[in-house]
TORKOL-4160 file (C-alpha; in steps of 0.2 Angstrom, whole numbers, padded with zeros to 4 digits, m for minus):
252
<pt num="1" X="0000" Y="0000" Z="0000"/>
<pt num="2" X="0015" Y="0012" Z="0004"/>
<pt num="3" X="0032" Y="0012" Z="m0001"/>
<pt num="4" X="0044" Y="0021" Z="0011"/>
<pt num="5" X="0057" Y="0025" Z="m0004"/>
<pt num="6" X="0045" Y="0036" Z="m0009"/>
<pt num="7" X="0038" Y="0046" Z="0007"/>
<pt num="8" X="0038" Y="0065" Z="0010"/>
<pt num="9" X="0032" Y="0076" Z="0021"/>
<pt num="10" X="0018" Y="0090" Z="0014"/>
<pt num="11" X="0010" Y="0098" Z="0027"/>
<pt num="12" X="0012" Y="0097" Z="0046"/>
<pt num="13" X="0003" Y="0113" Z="0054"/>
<pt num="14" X="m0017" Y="0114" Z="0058"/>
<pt num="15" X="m0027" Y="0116" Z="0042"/>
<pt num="16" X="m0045" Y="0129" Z="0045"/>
<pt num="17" X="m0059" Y="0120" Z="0052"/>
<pt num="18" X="m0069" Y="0114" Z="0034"/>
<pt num="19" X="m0085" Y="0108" Z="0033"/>
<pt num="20" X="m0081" Y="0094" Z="0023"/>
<pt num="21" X="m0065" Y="0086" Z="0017"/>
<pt num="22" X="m0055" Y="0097" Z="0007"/>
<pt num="23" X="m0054" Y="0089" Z="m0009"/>
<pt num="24" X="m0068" Y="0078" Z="m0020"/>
<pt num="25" X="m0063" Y="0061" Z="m0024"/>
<pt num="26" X="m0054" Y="0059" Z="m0042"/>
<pt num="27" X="m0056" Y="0044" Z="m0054"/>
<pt num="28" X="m0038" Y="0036" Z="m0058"/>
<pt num="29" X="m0035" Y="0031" Z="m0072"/>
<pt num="30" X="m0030" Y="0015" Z="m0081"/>
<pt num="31" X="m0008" Y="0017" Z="m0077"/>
<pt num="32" X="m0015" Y="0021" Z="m0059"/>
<pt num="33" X="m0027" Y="0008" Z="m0058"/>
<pt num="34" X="m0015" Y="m0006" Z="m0064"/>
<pt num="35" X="m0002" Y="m0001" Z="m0051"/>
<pt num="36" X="m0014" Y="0000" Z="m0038"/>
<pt num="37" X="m0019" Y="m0019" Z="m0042"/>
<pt num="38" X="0000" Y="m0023" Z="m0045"/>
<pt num="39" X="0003" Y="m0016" Z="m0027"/>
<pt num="40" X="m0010" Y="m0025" Z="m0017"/>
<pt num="41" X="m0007" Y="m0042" Z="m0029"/>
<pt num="42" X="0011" Y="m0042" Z="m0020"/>
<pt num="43" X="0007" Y="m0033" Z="m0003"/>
<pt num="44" X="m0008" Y="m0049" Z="0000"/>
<pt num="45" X="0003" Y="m0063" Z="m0004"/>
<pt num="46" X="0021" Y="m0057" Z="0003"/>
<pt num="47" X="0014" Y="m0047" Z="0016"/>
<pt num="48" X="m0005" Y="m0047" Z="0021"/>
<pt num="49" X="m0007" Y="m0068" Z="0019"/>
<pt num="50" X="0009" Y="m0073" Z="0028"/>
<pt num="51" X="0012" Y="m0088" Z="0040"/>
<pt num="52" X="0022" Y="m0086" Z="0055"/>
<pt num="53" X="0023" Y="m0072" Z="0068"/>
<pt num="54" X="0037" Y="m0058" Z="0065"/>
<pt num="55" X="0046" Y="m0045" Z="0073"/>
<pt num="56" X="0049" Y="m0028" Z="0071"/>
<pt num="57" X="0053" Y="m0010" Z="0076"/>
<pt num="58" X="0039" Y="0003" Z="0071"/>
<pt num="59" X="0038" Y="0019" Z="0078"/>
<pt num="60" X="0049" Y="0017" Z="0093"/>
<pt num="61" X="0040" Y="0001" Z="0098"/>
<pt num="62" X="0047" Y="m0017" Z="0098"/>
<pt num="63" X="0032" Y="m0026" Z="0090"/>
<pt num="64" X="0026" Y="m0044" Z="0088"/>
<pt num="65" X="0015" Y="m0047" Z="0071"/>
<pt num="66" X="0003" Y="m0060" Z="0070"/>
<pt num="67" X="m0003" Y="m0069" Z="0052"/>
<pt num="68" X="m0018" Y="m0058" Z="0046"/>
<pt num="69" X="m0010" Y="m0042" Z="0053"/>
<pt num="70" X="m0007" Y="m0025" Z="0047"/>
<pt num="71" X="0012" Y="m0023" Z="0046"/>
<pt num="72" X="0018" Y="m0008" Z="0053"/>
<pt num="73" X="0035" Y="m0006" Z="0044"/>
<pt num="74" X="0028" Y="m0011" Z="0026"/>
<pt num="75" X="0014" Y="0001" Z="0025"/>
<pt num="76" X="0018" Y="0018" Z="0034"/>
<pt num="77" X="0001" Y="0025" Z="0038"/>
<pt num="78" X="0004" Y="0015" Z="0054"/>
<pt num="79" X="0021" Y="0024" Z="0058"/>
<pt num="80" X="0015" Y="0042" Z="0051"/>
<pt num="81" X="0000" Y="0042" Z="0063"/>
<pt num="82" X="0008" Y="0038" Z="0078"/>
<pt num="83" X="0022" Y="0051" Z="0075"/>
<pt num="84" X="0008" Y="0061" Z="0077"/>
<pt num="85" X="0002" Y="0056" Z="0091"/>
<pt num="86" X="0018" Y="0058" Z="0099"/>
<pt num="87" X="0012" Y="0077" Z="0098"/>
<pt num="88" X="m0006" Y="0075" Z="0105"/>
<pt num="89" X="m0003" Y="0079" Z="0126"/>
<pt num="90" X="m0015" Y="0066" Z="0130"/>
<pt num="91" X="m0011" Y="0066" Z="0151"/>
<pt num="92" X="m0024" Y="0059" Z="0158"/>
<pt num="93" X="m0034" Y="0056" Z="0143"/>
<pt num="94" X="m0046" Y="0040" Z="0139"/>
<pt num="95" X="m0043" Y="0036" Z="0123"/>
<pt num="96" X="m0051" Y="0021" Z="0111"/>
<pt num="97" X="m0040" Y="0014" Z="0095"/>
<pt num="98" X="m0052" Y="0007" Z="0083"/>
<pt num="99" X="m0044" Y="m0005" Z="0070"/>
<pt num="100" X="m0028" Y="m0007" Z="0083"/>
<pt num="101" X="m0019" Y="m0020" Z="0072"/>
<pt num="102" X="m0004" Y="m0023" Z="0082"/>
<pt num="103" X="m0007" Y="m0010" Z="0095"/>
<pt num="104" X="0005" Y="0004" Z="0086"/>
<pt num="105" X="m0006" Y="0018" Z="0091"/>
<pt num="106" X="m0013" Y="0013" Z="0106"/>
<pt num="107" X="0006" Y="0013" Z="0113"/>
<pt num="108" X="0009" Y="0030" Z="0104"/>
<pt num="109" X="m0007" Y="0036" Z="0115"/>
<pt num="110" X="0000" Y="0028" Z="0130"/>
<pt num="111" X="0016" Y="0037" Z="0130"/>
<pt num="112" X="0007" Y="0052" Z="0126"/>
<pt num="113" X="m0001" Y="0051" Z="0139"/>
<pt num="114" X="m0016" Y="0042" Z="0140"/>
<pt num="115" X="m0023" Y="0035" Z="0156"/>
<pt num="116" X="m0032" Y="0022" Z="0148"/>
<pt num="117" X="m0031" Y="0017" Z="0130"/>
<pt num="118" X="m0044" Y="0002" Z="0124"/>
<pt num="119" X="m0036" Y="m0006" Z="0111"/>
<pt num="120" X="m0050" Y="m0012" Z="0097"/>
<pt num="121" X="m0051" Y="m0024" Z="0081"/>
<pt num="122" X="m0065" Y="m0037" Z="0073"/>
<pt num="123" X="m0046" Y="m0049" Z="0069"/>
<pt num="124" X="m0045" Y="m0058" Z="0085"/>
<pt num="125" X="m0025" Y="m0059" Z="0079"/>
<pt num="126" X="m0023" Y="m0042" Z="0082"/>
<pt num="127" X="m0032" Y="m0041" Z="0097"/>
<pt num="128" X="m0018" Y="m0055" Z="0105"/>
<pt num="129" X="m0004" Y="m0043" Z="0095"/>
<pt num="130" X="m0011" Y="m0027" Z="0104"/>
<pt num="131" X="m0010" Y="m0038" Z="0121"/>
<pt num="132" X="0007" Y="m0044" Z="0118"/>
<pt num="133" X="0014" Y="m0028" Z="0112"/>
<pt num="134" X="0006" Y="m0018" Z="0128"/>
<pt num="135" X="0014" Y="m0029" Z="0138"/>
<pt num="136" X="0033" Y="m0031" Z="0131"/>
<pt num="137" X="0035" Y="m0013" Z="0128"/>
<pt num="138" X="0029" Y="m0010" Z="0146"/>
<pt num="139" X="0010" Y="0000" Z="0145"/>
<pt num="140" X="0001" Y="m0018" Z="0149"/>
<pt num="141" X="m0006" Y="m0009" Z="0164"/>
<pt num="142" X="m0015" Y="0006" Z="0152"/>
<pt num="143" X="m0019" Y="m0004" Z="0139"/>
<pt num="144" X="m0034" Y="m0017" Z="0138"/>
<pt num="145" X="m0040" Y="m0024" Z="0119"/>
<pt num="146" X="m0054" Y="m0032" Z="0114"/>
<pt num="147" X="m0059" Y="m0040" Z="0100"/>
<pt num="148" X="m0076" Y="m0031" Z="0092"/>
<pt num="149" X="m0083" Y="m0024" Z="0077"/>
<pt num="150" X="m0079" Y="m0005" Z="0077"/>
<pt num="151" X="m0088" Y="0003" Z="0094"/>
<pt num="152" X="m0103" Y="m0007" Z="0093"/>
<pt num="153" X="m0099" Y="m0017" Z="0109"/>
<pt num="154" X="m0097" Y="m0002" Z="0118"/>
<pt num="155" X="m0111" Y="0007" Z="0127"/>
<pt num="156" X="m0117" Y="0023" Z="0118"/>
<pt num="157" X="m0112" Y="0039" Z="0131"/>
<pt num="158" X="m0098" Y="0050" Z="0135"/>
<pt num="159" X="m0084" Y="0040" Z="0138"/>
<pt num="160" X="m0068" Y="0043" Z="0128"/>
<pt num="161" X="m0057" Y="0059" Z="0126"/>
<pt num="162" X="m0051" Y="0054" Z="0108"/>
<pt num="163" X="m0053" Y="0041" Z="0098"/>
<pt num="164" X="m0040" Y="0036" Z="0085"/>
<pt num="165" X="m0043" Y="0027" Z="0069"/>
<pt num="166" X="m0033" Y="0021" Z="0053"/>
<pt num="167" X="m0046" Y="0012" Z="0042"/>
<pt num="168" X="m0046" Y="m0002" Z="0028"/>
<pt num="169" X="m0042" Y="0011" Z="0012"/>
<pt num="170" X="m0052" Y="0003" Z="m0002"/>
<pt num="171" X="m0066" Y="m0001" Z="m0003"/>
<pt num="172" X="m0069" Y="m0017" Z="m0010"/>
<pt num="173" X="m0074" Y="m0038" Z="m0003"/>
<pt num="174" X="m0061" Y="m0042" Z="0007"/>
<pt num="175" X="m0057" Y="m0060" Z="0003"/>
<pt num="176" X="m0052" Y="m0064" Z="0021"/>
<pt num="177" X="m0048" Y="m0060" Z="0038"/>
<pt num="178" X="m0030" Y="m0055" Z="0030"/>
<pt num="179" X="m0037" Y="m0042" Z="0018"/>
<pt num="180" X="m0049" Y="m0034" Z="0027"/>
<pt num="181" X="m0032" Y="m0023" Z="0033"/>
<pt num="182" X="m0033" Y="m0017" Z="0014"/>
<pt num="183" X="m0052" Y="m0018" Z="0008"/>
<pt num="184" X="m0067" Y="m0010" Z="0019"/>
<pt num="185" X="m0079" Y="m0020" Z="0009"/>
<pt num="186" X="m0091" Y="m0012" Z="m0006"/>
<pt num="187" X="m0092" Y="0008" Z="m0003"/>
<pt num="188" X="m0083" Y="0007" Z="0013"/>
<pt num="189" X="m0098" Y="m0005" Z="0023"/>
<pt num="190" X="m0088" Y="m0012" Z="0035"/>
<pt num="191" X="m0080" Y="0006" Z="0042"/>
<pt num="192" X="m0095" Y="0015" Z="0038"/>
<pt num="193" X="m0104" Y="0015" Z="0055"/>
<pt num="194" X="m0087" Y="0024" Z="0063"/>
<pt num="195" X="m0093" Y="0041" Z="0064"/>
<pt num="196" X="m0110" Y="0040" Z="0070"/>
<pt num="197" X="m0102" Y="0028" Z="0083"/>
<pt num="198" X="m0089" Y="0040" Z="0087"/>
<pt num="199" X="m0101" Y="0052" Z="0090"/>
<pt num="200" X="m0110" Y="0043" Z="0103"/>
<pt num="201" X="m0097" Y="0039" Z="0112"/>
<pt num="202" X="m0085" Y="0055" Z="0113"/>
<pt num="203" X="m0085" Y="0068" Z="0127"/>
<pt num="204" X="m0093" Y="0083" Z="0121"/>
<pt num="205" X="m0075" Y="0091" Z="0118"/>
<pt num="206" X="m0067" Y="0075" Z="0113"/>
<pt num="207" X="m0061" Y="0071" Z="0097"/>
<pt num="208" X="m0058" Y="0058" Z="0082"/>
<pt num="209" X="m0044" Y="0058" Z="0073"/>
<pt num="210" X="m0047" Y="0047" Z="0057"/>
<pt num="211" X="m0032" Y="0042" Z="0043"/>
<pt num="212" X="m0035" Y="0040" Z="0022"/>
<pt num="213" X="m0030" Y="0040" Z="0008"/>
<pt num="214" X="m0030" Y="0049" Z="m0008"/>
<pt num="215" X="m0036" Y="0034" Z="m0016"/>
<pt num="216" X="m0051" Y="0031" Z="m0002"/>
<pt num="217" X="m0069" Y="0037" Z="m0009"/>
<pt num="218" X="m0065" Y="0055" Z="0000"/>
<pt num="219" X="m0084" Y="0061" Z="m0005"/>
<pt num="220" X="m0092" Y="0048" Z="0004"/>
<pt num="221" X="m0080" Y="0049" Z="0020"/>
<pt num="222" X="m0086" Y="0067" Z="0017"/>
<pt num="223" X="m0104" Y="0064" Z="0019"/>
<pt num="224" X="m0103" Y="0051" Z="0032"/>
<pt num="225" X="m0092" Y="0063" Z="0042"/>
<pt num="226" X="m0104" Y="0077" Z="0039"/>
<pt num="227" X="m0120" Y="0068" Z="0043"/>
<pt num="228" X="m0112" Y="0060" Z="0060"/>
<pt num="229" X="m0112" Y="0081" Z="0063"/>
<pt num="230" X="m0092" Y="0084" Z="0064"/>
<pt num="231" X="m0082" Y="0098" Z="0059"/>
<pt num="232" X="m0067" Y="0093" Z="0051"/>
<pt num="233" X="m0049" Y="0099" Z="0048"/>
<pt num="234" X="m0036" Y="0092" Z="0041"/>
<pt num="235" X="m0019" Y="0090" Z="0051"/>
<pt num="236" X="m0004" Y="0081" Z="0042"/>
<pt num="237" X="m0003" Y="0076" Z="0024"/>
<pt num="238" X="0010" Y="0065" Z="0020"/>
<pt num="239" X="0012" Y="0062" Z="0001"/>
<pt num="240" X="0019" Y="0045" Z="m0006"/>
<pt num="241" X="0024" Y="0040" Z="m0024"/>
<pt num="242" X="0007" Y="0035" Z="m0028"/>
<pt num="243" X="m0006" Y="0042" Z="m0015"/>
<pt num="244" X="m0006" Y="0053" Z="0001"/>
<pt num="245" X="m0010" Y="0050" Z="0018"/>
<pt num="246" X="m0022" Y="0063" Z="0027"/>
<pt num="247" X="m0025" Y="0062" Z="0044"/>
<pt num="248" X="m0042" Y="0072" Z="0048"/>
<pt num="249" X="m0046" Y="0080" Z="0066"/>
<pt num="250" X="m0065" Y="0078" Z="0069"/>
<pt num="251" X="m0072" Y="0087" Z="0083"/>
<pt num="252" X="m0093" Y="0088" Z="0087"/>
């Protein structure tokens, strides 16, 4: 999905509040489409549909990666998001990462910080990753995880300060548990609920912070964001050889 050959930063300072996302989606065309296939082709059965658990360094972190798992070091969205993080002052905070994967931003949010950061996922791999990593790189006592789909387990009040979240990409059926890292299912149903979640669940000054990409379906992240009533801003942009990252702040 990313290459990290190829990664520059574009903008690191806050945007205006907007009440949309800043740009319409754009149709690619055929050289783009083909590379974007080419890409995930090898990304799934090099990376994605692995056997065996691996080791790695990712963001400061040691970190264990189960099969089906998001790999920190091979696609960067994981890595830029929690150098972000690393910037939030989170003290004290309670903070939910939904789609944890191996727990990369939970920990950035714990040594932000945090209080108490529940670590979430529908892989039950990652859920066991996210434990794993809490505990070898010392924040077992701030993090919990738990294996759900999005929110939806959660009560609907007030409870967190921010939530964190780096969504599947593209939409599209995933063909498994490993690809549901890269595919959020036909216009984006598996992640769509987020927002209105979010909403429910968020202090009335609290705050999502949600990650894309230039090649997600921005108008309809527009829409739901907008219809789950946030006001949105856009906080880093970090541009690769063949798409961008943006990380969005979402506040009600």
């Amino acid at each position: 999905m990313q290459q990290k050959s190829r990664t520059k930063l574009i903008i690191e300072s806050p945007s205006p509040a907007l009440t949309g996302l800043d740009r319409p989606g754009k149709p690619h065309g055929p050289l783009r489409r083909f590379m974007r296939r080419f890409i995930f082709f090898f990304s799934y059965h090099l990376i994605l549909n692995r056997r065996g658990i691996r080791t790695t360094r990712a963001a400061g972190f040691r970190l264990r990666v189960r099969p089906t798992v998001f790999h920190p070091r091979y696609f960067l969205s994981s890595e830029y998001f929690a150098e972000f993080i690393d910037g939030l002052d989170l003290t004290g905070k309670s903070v939910a990462d939904v789609g944890t994967g191996t727990g990369i931003l939970a920990l950035a949010a714990a040594r932000a910080g945090a209080a108490s950061v529940m670590a979430l996922d529908i892989n039950p791999n990652a859920v066991l990753c996210a434990l794993e990593n809490a505990q070898a790189n010392g924040f077992g006592d701030s993090i919990t995880a738990v294996c759900m789909d999005l929110l939806s387990e959660i009560p609907p009040h007030p409870r967190f300060d921010v939530i964190l979240s780096s969504p599947p990409k593209h939409a599209g059926e995933p063909r498994d548990l490993a690809d549901r890292g890269w595919h959020a299912g036909p216009q984006f149903r598996n992640v769509a609920g987020l927002f209105n979640q979010a909403r429910e669940r968020l202090k009335p000054d609290g705050r999502l912070y949600v990650m894309v990409s230039s090649d997600s379906d921005l108008d309809l992240f527009g829409r739901l964001i907008n219809e789950a009533g946030f006001s949105v801003r856009l906080a880093v942009e970090r541009s690769l050889y063949i798409e961008s990252m943006l990380l969005y702040e979402l506040r009600l």
